[in-house]
N, C-alpha and C positions, 0 to 999 in steps of 0.2 A: 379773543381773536387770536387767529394762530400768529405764529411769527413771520417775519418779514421773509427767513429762509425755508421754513416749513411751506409757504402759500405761495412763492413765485418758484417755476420754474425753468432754470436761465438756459433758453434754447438762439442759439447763434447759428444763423442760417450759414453755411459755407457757401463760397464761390467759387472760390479756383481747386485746381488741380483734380477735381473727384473724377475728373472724364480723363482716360489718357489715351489720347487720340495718336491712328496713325503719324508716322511723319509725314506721308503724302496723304490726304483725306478730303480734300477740297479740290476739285477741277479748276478753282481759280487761282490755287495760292501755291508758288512752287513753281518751277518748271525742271522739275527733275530729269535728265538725258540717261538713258539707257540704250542696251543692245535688245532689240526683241528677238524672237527663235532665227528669223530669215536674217538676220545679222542686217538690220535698217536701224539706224538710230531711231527714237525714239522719244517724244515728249509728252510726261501725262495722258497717254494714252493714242498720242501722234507717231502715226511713220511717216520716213520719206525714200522718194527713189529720184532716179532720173531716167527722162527718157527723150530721144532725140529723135528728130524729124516727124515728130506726131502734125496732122493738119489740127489746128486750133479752130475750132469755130467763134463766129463773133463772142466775146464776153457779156453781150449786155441781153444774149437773147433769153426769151421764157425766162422773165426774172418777176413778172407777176406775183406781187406778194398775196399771198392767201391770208394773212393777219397782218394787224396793225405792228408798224414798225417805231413806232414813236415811244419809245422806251427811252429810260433816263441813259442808257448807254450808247442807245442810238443816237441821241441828242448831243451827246459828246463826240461822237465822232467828226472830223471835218468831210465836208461837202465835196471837198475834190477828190472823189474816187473810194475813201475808206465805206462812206454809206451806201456804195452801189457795194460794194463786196459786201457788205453787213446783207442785204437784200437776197441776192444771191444763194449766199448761204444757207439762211432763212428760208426761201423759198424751199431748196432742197434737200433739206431736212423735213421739214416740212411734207412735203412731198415723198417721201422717203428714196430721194434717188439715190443714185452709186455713182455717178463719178458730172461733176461741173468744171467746166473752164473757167478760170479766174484770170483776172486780168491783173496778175500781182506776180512779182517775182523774189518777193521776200519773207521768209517762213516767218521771222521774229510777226510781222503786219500779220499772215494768217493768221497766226494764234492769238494772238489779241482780237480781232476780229470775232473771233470762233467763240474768245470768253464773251467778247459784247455780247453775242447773240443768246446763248445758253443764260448770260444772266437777268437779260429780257422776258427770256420765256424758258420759265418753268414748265410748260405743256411738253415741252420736246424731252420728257423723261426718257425716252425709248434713246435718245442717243449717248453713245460712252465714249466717244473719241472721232477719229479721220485718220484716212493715211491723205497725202497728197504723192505728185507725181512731179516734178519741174522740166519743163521743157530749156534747154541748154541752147540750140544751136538754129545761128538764120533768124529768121522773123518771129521763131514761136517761141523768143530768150523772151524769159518776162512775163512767159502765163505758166500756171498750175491746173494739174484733175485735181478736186478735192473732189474727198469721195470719202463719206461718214459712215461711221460703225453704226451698228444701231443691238441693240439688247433682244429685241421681239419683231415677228413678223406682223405684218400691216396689220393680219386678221386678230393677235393679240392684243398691238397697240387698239383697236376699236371696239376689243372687248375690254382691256383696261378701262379707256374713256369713259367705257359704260358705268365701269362702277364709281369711277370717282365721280362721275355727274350726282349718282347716288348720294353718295356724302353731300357733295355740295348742294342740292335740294333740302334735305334734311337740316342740314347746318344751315340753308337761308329761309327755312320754314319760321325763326324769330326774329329776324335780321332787322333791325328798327329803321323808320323812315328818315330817321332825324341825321344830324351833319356828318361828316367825313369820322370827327374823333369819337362821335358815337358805336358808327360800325366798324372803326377798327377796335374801339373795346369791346365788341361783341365778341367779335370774332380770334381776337386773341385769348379771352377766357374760352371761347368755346374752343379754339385749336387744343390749350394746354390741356384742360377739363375731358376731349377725349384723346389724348398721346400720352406714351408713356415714355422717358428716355430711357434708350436702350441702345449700349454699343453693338450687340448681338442682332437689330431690327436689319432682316433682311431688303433691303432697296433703299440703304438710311441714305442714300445720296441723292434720293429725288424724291416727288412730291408721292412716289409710290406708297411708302415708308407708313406714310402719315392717314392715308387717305384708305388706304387696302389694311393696313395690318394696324392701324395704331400704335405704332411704336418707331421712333425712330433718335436720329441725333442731333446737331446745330442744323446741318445742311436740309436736312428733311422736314425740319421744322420752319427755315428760310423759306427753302422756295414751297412749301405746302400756305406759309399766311401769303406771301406774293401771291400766289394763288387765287389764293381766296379773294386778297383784297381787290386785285385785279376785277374779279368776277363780281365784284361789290360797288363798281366802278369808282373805286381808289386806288390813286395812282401808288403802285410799291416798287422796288428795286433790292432786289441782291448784292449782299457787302458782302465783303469779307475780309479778315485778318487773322489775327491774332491774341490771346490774354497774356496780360502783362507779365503779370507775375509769373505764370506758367511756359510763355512762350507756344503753346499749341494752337492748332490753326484752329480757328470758328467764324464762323458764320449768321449773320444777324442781318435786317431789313435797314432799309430809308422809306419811310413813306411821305404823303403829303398832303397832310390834313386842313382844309379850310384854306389851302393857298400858301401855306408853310409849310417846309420840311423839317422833320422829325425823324429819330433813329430809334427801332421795336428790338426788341432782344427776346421772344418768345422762348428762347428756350430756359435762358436766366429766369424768365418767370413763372418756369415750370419749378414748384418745389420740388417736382419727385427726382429732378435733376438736383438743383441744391443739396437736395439731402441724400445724394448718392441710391439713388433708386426709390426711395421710400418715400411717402409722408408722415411726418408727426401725427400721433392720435387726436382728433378733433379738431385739428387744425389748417391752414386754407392750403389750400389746392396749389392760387395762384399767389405771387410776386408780382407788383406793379411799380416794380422800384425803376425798369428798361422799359414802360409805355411810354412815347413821346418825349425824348429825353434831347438835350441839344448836345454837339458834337464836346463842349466841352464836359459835358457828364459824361459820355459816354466812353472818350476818352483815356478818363481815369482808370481805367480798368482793362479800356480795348483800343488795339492796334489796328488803324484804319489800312489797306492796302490799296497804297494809289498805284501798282503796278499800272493797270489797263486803266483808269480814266481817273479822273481826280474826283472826288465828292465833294458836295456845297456845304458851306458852314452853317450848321444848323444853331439859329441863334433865338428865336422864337418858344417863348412857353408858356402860349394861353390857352396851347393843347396839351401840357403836360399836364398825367393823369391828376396828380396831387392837387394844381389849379384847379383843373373843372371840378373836381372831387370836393372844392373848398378845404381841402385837408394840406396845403402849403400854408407856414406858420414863418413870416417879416421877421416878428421879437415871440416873447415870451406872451401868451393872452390868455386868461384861464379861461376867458368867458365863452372866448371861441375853443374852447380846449372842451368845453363843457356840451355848446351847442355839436362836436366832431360826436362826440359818442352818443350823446341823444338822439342822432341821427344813424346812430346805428346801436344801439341797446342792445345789447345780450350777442354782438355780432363781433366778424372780426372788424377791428379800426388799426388803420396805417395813417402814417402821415408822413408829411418831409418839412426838414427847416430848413431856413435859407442857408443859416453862416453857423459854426463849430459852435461861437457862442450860445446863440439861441438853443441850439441840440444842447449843448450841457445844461443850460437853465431847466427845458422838459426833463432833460435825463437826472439831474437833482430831485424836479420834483417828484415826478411817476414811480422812478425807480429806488432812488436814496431814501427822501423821505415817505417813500411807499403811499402815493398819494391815486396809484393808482388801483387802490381797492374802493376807492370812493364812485368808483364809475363801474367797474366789473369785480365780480364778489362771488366764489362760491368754494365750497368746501373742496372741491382739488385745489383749489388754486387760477392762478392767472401764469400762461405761458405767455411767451413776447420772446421778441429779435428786437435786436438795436446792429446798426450799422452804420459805425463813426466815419465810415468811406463816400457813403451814399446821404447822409445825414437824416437818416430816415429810423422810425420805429414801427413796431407792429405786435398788435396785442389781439389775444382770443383765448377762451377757456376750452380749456382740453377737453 
């Protein structure tokens, strides 16, 4: 038998820093003030002006929402007045208008508003910002034109549509009948399995990215599974923040499987991310260390950004992957150690443990007393990740 060093080889998936993102890269994270060319201040992609004695028509009229508005951002908003601007908005993007009367006289409210809305709905790719206009003086102190940018004309946005429906046909040609955490790990292997990350994907800031080019970065990979799960009718939402260690802004899901919420990190489970563009020879595609993870896992690693609404504690794991997988390990059990890889022979096998101890008891036996050639055996060798952060391992022949 060859040696312990000859037959394993020690592959450590990395996390942080392989992506060095804009400082400004996310529409939600940031509010950076600039001058733009017409010398108007400027926020993340907002102007503003002012203008006096405009006749304001009523605020609440032609606010007919053409889609549902019951988004987790919607839901945070309160009921006196911020959900009718949420609506509005909506509407008019939507619609692709140019200029709405608001019934608001405080930009900090619009912009907040404007993130609810965008992180509701991923569908409104075509837009990249707003100017607004404030009305100053008499009766009409207190309303705004908001009046959104948009990237494509109508005829584009309906030929886009067209092809992302494309995808998404194709992609729910296997889509299984069974519960919520079923289809969102369909759908998350399928998202990873066709994207590739790429700081250079042209549209990585919408679900364009992902769906037209296969290639994108955090944000194109967020709102492309919102997307999806949406159309899956699972409820999803758009996070955002930060990684710890690196400080650069990213972008990851909440979803809400079976009645609980849970936090998806699809792009952390892209290996070709981990591994800085690439994947290991023979080895998996995806990372299931960010399916259904609760806020304290998630945590460790990511900076949640309660800027614009607060997120719910996700405390619930009998949708996390490693649970339904049976591959979450209490203590040390060889027997269920034995039934994890019989259940997958000659495959890849992951698991997670509860507490450091238990991962060091696996990681003596598997790895120290090399007890994992008694389950997977062949003349390369056995590759595996271990990750003392996540308390999780992963094994597969090259």
């Amino acid at each position: 038998m060859l040696s312990f060093q000859n037959k394993i080889k020690d592959f450590i998936i990395k996390r942080i820093g392989l992506a060095v993102l804009p400082a400004v890269v996310l529409l939600l994270s940031g509010c950076a003030l600039s001058i733009n060319e017409q010398g108007q201040e400027t926020k993340d992609g907002v102007s503003c002006s002012e203008d006096v004695g405009e006749t304001v028509p009523d605020a609440g009229e032609g606010t007919e929402a053409l889609a549902e508005t019951d988004g987790y951002y919607y839901r945070a908003l309160s009921e006196d007045g911020e959900r009718t601007l949420y609506t509005q908005m909506l509407v008019c993007m939507q619609q692709m208008g140019q200029d709405e009367t608001l019934l608001c006289g405080d930009e900090d409210l619009l912009y907040r508003i404007f993130c609810c809305v965008l992180a509701d709905h991923p569908e409104l790719f075509y837009v990249t910002g707003y100017t607004y206009t404030k009305a100053v003086s008499g009766d009409e102190s207190g309303h705004m034109i908001f009046s959104p940018a948009y990237s494509m004309s109508k005829d584009d946005v309906a030929r886009t549509k067209s092809r992302i429906d494309e995808y998404v046909s194709g992609c729910f040609l296997n889509l299984p009948d069974g519960d919520d955490y079923e289809r969102i790990r369909y759908l998350y292997e399928y998202l990873i399995c066709h994207t590739e990350y790429d700081l250079q994907a042209p549209e990585n800031q919408n679900i364009c990215s992902v769906f037209l080019y296969g290639r994108s970065v955090c944000q194109g990979y967020a709102k492309a599974f919102q997307y999806l799960c949406t159309k899956a009718g699972v409820e999803a939402s758009f996070v955002t923040g930060r990684i710890r260690e690196s400080g650069y802004g990213h972008a990851w899901n909440l979803v809400n499987s079976n009645g609980a919420y849970y936090y998806v990190d699809a792009t952390w489970g892209d290996v070709s991310y981990t591994m800085d563009g690439g994947n290991v020879p023979g080895g998996p595609e995806v990372n299931y260390e960010y399916l259904c993870v609760t806020t304290e896992q998630i945590t460790r690693t990511h900076e949640i950004d309660l800027s614009v609404v607060n997120m719910p504690e996700c405390t619930a794991s009998d949708d996390n992957y490693f649970v339904r997988e049976q591959a979450f390990f209490h203590s040390f059990d060889e027997g269920a150690l034995d039934a994890l890889f019989a259940r997958h022979a000659g495959e890849f096998v992951t698991f997670r443990c509860e507490t450091a101890d238990v991962y060091s008891l696996f990681y003596e036996y598997l790895i120290g007393k090399e007890h994992i050639f008694d389950y997977m055996d062949s003349d390369a060798g056995v590759s595996y990740s271990d990750n003392e952060e996540t308390l999780t391992f992963a094994f597969w022949l090259p």
